[in-house]
VEXDREN-2710 file (C-alpha; in Angstrom, 1 decimal):
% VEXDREN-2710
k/r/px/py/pz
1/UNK/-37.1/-37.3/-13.9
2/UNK/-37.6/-36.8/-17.4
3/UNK/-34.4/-35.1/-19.6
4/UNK/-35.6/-35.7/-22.9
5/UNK/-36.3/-32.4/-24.7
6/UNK/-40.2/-31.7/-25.2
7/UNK/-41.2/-31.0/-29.2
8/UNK/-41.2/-27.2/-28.3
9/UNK/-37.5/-27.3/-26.7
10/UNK/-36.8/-29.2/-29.7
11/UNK/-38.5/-26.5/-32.2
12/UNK/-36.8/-23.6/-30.0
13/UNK/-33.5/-25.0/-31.1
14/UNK/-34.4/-25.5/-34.8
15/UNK/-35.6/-21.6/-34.7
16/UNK/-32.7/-20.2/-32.8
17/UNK/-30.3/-22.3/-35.0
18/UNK/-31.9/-21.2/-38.4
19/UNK/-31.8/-17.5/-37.2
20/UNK/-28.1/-17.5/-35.9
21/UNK/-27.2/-19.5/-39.2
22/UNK/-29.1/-16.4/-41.0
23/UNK/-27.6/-13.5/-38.7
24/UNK/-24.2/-15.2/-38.2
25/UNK/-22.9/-17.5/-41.0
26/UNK/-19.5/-18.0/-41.1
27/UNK/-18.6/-15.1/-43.7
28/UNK/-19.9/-12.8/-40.7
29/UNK/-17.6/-14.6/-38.2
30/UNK/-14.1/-13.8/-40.5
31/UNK/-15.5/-10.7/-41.3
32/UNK/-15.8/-10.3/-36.9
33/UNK/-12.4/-11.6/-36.9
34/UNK/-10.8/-9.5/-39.1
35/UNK/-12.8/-6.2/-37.9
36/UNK/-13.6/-7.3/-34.2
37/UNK/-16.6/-4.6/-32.9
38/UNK/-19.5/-5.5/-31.5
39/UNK/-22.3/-5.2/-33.9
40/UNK/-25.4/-3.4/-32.7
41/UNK/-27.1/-4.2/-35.3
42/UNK/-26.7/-8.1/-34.5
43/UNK/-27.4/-7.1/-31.2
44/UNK/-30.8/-5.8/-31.8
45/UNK/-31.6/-8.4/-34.0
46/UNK/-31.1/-10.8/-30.9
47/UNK/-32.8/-8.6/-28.9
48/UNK/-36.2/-8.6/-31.3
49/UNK/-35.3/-12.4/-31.5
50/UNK/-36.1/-12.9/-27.2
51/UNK/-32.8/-14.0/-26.9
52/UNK/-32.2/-11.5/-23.6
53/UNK/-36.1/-11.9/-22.8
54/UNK/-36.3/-15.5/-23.2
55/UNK/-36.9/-15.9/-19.4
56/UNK/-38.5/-12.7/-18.6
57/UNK/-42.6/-13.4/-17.7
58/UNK/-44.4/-12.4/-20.8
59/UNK/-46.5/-10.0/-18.4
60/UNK/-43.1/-8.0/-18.0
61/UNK/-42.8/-8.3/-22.3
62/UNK/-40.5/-11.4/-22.4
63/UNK/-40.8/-14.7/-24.0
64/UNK/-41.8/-16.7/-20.2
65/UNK/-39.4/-19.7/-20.5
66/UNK/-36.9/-21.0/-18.0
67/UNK/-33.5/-21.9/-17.5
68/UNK/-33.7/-25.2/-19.4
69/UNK/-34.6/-23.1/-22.4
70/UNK/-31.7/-20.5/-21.9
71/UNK/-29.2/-23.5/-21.8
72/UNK/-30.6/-24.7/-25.4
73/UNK/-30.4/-21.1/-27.1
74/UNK/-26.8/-20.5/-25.5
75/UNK/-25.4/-24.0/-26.7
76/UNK/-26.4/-22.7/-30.2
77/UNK/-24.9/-19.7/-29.8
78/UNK/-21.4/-21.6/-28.5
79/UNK/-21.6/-23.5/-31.5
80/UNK/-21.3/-20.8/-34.0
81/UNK/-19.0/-18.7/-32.0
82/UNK/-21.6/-15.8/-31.6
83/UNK/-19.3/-12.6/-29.7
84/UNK/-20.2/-10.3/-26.9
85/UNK/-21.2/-10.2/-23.6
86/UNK/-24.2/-12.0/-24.3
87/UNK/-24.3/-13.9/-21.3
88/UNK/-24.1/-10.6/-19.2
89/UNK/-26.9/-8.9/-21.2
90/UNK/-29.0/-12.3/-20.8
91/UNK/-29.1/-12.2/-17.1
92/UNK/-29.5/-8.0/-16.1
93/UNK/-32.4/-8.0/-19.1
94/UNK/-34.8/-7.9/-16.0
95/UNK/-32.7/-5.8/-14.2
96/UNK/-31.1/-3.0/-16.7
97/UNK/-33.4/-1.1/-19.1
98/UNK/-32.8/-1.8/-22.5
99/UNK/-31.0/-4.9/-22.2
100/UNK/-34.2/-7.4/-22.9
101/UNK/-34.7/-5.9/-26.4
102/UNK/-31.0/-5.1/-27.3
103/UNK/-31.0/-1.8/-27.2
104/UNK/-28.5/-1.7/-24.2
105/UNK/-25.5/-3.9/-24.2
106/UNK/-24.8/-5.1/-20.4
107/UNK/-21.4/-6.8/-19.2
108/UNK/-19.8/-7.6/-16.0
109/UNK/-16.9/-7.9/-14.3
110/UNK/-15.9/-11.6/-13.1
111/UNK/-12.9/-13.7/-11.5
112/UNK/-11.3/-10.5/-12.1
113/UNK/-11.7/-10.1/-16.3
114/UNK/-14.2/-8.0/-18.1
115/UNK/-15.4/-8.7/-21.9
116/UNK/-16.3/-6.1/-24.2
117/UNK/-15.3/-3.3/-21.6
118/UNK/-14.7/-0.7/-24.0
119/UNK/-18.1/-1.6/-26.0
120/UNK/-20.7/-1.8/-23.2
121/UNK/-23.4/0.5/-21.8
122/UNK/-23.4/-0.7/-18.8
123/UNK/-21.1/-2.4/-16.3
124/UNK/-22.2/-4.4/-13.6
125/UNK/-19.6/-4.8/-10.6
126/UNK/-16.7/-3.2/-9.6
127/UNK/-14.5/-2.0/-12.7
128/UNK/-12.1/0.1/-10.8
129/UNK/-8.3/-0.2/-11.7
130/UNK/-9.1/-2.4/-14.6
131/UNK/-6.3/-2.4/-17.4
132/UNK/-6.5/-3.8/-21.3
133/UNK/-5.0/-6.6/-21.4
134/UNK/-4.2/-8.9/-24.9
135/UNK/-6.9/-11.5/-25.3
136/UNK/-6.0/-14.9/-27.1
137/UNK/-9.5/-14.6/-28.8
138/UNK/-9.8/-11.9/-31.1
139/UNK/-13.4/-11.8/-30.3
140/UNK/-13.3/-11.4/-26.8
141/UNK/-11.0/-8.2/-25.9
142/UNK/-10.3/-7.9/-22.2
143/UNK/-9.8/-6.0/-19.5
144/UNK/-8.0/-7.0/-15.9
145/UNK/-9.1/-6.2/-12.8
146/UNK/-7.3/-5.6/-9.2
147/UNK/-10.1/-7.5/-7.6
148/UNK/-11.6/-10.7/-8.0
149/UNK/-15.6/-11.1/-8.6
150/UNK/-17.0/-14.6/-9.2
151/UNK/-19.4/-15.3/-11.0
152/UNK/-22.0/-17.5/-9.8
153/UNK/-25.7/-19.1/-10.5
154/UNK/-27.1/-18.8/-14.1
155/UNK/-23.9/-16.8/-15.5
156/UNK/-22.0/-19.9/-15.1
157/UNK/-24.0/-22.1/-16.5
158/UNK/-25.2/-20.6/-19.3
159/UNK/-21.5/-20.0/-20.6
160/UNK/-20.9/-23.7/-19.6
161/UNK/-23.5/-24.0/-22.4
162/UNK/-21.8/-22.2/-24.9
163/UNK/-18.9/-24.5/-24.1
164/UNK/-20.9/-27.5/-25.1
165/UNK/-22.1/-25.6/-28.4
166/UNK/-18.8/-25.2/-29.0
167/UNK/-17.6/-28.7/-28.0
168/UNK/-20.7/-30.2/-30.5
169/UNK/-19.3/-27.9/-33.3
170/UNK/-15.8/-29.2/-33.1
171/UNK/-16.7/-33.1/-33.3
172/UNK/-18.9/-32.2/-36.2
173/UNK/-16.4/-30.4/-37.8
174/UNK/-13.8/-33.3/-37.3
175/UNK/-16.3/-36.0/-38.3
176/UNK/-17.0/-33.6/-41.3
177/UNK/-12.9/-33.7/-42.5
178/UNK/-12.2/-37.4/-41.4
179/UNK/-14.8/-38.0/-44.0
180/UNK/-13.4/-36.1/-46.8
181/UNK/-9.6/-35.9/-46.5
182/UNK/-7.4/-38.9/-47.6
183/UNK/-4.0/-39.9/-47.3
184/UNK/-2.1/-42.9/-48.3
185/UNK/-5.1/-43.9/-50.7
186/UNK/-8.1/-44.0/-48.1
187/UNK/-10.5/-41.2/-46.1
188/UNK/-8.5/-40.8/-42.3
189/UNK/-11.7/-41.9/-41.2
190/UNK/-11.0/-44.7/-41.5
191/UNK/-7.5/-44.5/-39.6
192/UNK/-8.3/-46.4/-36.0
193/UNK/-6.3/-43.3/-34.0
194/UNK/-8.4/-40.7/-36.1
195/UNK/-11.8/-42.9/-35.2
196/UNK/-10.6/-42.9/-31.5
197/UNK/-10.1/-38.8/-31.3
198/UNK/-13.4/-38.5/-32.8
199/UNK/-15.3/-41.3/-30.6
200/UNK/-13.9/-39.3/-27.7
201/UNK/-15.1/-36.1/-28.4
202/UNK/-18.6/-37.4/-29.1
203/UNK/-18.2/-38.6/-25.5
204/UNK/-17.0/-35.7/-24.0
205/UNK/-19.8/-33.8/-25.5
206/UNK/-22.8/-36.1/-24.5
207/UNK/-21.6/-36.0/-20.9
208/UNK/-21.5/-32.2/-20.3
209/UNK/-24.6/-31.3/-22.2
210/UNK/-26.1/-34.1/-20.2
211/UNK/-24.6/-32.1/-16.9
212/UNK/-25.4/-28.7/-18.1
213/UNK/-29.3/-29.8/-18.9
214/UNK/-29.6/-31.4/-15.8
215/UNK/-28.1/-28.7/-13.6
216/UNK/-30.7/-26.2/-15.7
217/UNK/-33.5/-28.5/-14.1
218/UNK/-32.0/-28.8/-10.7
219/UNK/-30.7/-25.0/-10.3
220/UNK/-28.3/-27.3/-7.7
221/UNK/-25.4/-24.9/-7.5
222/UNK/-22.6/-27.9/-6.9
223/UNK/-24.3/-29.6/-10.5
224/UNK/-23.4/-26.1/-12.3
225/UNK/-20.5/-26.3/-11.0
226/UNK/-19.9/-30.0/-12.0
227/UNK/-21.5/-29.1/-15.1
228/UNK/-18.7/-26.5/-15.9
229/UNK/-15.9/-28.2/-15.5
230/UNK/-17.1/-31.2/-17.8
231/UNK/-18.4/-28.7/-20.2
232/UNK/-14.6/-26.6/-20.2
233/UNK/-12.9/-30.2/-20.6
234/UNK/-15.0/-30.7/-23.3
235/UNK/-14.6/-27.5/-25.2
236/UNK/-10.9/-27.1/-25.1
237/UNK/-10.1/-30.9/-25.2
238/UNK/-12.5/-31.3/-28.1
239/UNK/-10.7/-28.2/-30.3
240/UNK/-7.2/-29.9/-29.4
241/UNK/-8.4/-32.9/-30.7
242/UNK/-10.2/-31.5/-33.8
243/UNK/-6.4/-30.0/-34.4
244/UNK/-5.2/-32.8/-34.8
245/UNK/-7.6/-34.5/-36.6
246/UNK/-7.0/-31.5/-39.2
247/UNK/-3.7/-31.9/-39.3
248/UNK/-1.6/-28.7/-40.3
249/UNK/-4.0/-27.0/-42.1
250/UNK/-6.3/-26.9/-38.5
251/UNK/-3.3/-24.3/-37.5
252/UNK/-3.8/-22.2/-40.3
253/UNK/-5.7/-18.7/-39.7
254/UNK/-8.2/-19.8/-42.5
255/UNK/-9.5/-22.4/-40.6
256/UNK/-12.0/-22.1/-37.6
257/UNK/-10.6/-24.8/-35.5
258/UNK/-8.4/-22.3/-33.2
259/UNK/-11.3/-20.1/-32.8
260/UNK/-13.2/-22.6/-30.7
261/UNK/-10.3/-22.5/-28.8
262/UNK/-9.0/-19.6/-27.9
263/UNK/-12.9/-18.9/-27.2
264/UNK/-13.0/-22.0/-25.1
265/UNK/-9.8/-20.8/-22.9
266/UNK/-11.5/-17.6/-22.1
267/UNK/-14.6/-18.8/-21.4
268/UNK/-13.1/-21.5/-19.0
269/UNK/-11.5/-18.6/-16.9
270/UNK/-14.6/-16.1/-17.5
271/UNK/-16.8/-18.2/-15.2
272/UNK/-15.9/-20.4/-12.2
273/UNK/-12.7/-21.2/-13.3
274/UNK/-11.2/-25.4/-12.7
275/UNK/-9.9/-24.3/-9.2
276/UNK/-12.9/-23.3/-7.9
277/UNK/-15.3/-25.6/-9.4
278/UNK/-13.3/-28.6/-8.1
279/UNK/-13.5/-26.7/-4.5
280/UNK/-17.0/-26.3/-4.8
281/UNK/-18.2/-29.7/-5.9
282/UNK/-15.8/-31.2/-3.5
283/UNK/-17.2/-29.5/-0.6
284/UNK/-20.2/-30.1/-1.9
285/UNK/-19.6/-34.2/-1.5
END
């Protein structure tokens, strides 16, 4: 089986990273963090975009691609830190009217959380009972439910995709400082701890985009699930590491290190949280 991308996965990716890096720079993501709303706007814009429709059948008005596709466009989106229930939206935009072109913003309750409660049109599952509760990301308010809903199937593998986005974005941006910063007279690049933390998060990242490609082919429910946990370890480990790579200044507001992972944390309990991914791919050998 072949895993390379094809030249039009490969120009999907260039597109969808040129228009997010248009529609969501990083002045937009302060000016998020610092006024955190969903922005319809945006949202429409993504909807115009195909990024809900991408795997509608063009006969029903949507772009026709498949899952391998989804986990491309979602990976971009994890890497700039893109907020909303996007993955909910994503998956009812053949299901809910108005979700496909952004008119309607979808989300859904899962192992007993739901995003952007408060903001969304519709709400699939069970949101009896459910409380605000205090989010560690600022761009992912919360609510708490009684209940416990998992989420299962293309859900959780397209936010193990994000995760990967965001896990990529955090090695580039601690290659990016090891390259410029210097102490005691040379870049900490060159500093055989910092090369390590760096080497390792390149590693971490290759394996679970490899895992979360793979199980896009396969659909194999125990490979999403396998494919989540590597792409959670990645995400948060990678932000810890790109910490310290940073140094203090990675623990200051200003910077956008913390962002990936607070955002990695939630996302790693949104969706087939460690417990139950280890149950599932263990029953599953």
């Amino acid at each position: 089986m072949d895993f390379r991308l094809t030249e039009d996965q490969r120009a999907l990716r260039r597109g969808v990273r040129e228009l997010l890096a248009r529609l969501f720079g990083r002045e937009a993501l302060r000016a998020a963090v610092d006024a955190p709303s969903l922005d319809r706007e945006l949202w429409r814009e993504l909807g115009a975009a195909g990024f809900f429709a991408l795997r509608l059948p063009e006969a029903e008005g949507g772009v026709g691609l498949g899952l391998p596709e989804a986990v491309l466009v979602f990976e971009e989106a994890g890497r700039v830190l893109l907020p909303g229930p996007l993955v909910a939206t994503h998956v009812a935009a053949g299901s809910v009217p108005g979700a496909a072109d952004g008119s309607v913003v979808v989300t859904a309750a899962s192992e007993g959380l739901v995003p952007w409660l408060d903001e969304a049109d519709v709400v699939l599952g069970d949101v009896t009972g459910a409380v605000p509760v205090r989010s560690v990301d600022p761009l992912t308010p919360l609510h708490r439910l009684p209940g416990l809903e998992p989420a299962t199937g293309p859900a959780v593998l397209l936010t193990a995709a994000e995760q990967v986005g965001s896990a990529a974005a955090t090695t580039d941006a601690a290659v990016s400082y090891a390259r410029q910063r210097s102490q005691f007279g040379q870049l900490i690049g060159g500093f055989q701890a910092v090369k390590h933390l760096c080497a390792g998060m390149l590693v971490r990242t290759e394996l679970a985009r490899a895992a979360v490609r793979a199980a896009a082919v396969t659909g194999d429910p125990v490979e999403i699930a396998g494919a989540k946990l590597l792409a959670d370890e990645a995400a948060v480990g990678n932000a810890r590491d790109c910490l310290q790579v940073h140094g203090g200044m990675g623990f200051t507001w200003e910077a956008d290190v913390h962002l990936h992972l607070k955002r990695a944390w939630v996302r790693a309990e949104l969706r087939l949280p460690a417990a139950r991914a280890e149950e599932e791919v263990a029953a599953g050998l």
